[in-house]
N, C-alpha and C positions, 0 to 999 in steps of 0.2 A: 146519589145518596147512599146507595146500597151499596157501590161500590168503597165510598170513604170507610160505614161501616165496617168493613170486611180487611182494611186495611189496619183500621185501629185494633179490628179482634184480633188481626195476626201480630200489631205488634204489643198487644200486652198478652197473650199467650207466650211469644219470644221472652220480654220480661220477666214473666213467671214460672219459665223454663229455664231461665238465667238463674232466677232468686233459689229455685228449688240445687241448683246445680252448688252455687258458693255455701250453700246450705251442710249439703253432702261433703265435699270436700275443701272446702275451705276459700277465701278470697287469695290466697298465695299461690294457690295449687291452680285453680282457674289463671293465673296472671303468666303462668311459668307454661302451662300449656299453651295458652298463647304465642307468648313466646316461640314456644320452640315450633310451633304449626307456621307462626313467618317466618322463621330462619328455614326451614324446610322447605316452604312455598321459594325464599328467594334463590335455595340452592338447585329448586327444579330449574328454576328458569332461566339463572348462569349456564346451568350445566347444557342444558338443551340449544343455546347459544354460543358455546363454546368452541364450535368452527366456525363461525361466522365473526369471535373473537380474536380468533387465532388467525385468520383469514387477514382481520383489520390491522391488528400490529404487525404481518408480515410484509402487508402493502404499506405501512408508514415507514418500515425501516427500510425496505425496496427502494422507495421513494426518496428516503434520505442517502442514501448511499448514491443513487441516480445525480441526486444536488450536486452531492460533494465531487463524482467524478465527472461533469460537467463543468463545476469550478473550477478542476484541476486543469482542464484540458486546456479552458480559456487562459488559464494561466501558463501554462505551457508555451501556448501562441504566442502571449505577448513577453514573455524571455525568448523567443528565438531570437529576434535580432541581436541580442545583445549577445547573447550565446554564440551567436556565428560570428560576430565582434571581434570576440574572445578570440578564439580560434582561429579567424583571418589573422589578425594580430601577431599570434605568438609562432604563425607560419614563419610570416613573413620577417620577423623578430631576429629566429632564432635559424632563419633560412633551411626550415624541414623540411622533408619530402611530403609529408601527411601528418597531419593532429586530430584525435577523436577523443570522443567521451564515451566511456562505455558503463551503462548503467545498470544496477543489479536488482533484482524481483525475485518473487516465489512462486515457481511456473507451477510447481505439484508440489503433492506428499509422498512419503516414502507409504508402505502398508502401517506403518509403526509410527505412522501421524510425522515422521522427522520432514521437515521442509528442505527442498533440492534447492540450491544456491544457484539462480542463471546469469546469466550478466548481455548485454544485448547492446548493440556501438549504435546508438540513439542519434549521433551528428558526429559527425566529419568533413573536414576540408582537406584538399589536396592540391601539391602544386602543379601546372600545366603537364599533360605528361606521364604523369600517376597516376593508375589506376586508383578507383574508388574500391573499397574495402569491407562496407558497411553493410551489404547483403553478402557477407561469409559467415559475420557474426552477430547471429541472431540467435536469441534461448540458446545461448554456448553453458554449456552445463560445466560449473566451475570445479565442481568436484573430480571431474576430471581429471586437474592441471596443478601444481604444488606452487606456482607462482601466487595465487591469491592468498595463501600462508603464510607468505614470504611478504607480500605487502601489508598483509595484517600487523606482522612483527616488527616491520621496520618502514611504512611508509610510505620510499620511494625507492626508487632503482635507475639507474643509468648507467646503458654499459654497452658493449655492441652484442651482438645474438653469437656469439660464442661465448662470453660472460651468462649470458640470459642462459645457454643450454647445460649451466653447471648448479643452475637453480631448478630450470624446468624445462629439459629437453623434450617435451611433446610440444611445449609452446614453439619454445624454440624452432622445432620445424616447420610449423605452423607459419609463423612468421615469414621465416626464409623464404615460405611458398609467396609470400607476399612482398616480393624483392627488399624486403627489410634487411639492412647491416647495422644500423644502431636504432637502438629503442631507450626512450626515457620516459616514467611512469609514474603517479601518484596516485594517490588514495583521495578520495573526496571522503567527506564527512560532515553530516550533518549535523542538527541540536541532539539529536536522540541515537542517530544509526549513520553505520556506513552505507552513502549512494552511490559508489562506485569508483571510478578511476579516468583520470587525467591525462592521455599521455602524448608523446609523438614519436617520430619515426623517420630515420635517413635511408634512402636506399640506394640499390645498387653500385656498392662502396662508399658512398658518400658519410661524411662524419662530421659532426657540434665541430666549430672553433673553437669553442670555450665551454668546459662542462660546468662550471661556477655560473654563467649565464642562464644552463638549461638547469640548474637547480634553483638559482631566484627566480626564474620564470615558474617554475611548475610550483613553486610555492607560492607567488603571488595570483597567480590563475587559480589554483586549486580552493583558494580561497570564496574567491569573485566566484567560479561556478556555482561551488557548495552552497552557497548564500542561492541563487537564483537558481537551485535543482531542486532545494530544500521547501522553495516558497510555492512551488508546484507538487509538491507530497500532497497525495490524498490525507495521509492518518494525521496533519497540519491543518488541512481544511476544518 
């Protein structure tokens, strides 16, 4: 009993502590302070959770980013067959010594935020014979080389690596170290960006029958890649 007492006295003293207050300054003035005493209460308690915030949308985009290069990967897997398809094919097609795809990424930055242009031979076939090529050129730093310029401007090229060393004699050597005597090359392209390049290769003298063949070929392959190099893009997922 004594306690209900003691409850009603404090709450009509609260009440007559309220009445005396909108008295004094006003029912507006009372309402605006309220006000602004929860928006303060609610910017304490953001503010003091603000690593715990910052914490949580670093792990949802972590997270999401994890998704999408998971996606990517499985989707990778399942163009390979079709990918080495490719390339079996237009070996044995166009009777090359070796056909690769070489794929382009942004391995770093300059200090000055600019992105280094790599390009990296992602799959190749080769005929009996021919060495494999693929671990020469890995993060090959393109900037280097005037040939990716040269495709930029015009697409494709075919020609043998004395032609090639009057466009970009460091490739050119390059090449020669890799018994190359004729190279023929495209540009892939995507919906949005360039993913790289298309090409193949005759070596140790060896030369195309027919250069009109190795250009509808590298035009109707470069197609078919792009489409299934494009479909495994992260920034597509």
């Amino acid at each position: 009993m004594e306690m209900g007492q003691m409850i009603i006295g404090a709450i009509v003293a609260g009440i007559d502590r309220l009445i005396r207050i909108v008295k004094k300054y006003g029912i507006w003035r009372v309402i605006e302070a309220i006000v602004i005493l929860t928006a303060a209460l609610y910017l304490i308690h953001n503010v003091s959770n603000i690593p715990q915030i910052v914490s949580d949308v670093f792990s949802h985009n972590k997270q999401q980013e994890l998704v999408k290069h998971d996606a990517a990967i499985k989707t990778r897997r399942a163009i390979r067959p079709e990918i080495d398809d490719i390339l079996h094919r237009s070996l044995s097609y166009l009777n090359a010594d070796r056909v690769f795809i070489m794929e382009l990424h942004n391995g770093t930055n300059s200090m000055s935020g600019l992105p280094f242009i790599y390009g990296e031979m992602t799959y190749e076939d080769a005929k009996t014979g021919i060495s494999h090529i693929d671990e020469d050129y890995v993060s090959i730093n393109l900037s280097r080389f005037e040939f990716p310029i040269y495709l930029k401007n015009n697409r494709m090229f075919y020609g043998t690596i004395e032609e090639l060393s009057e466009i970009d004699e460091k490739l050119a050597m390059r090449m020669k170290s890799n018994e190359a005597t004729y190279i023929a090359i495209i540009s892939l392209h995507g919906v949005t960006n360039e993913l790289g390049y298309f090409g193949l290769t005759y070596c140790n003298g060896n030369k195309p029958a027919d250069e009109e063949s190795i250009r509808e070929q590298l035009t109707i392959c470069s197609q078919k890649l792009a489409i299934l190099l494009d479909s495994a893009s992260v920034d597509n997922l």
